[in-house]
ZAMARGU-4260 file (C-alpha; in steps of 0.2 Angstrom, whole numbers, plus 5000, padded with zeros to 4 digits):
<rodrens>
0) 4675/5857/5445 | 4677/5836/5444 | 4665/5840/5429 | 4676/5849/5419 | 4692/5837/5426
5) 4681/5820/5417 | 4675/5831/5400 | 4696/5838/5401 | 4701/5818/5401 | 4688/5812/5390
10) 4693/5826/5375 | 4711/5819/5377 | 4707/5803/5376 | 4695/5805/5360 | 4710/5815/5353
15) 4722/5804/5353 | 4712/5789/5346 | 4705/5805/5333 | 4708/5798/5313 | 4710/5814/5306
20) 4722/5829/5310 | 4707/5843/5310 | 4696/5831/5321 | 4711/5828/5335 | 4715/5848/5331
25) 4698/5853/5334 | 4697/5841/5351 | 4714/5850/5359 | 4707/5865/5356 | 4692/5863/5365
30) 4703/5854/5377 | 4714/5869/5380 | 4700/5881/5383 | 4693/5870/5398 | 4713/5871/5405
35) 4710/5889/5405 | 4694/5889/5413 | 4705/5877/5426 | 4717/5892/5428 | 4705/5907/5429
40) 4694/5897/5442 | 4710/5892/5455 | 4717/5909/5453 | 4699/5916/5459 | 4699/5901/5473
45) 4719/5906/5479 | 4714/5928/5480 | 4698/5924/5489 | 4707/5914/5501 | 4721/5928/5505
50) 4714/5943/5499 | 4732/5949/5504 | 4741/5938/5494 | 4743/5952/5484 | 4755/5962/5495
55) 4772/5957/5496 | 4776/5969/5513 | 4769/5983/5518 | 4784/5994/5523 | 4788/5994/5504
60) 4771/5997/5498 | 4776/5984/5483 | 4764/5976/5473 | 4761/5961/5463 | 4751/5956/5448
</rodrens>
């Protein structure tokens, strides 16, 4: 995880000192993908530490997605 962090920063930072528009687009691109892999990897972390996060109550039976 602190890998992908330093490679998130360092496509950032080469970004914004890029010199042409499809360099710096092609750099947040790849920066954007990582972010998602952030988000798909916390989500995993927060259901496998409640696996009843899920449930709002159970007299209502209600779910959330």
């Amino acid at each position: 995880m602190k890998k992908l962090n330093k490679k998130y920063a360092d496509l950032l930072h080469q970004a914004s000192i890029a010199t042409g528009r499809k360099e710096a687009v092609g750099l947040l691109h790849k920066a954007a993908k990582l972010q998602t892999k952030f988000d798909e990897n916390s989500k995993f972390q927060k259901e496998c530490l409640n696996p009843y996060s899920k449930f709002i109550s159970l007299e209502t039976s209600e779910t959330v997605k």
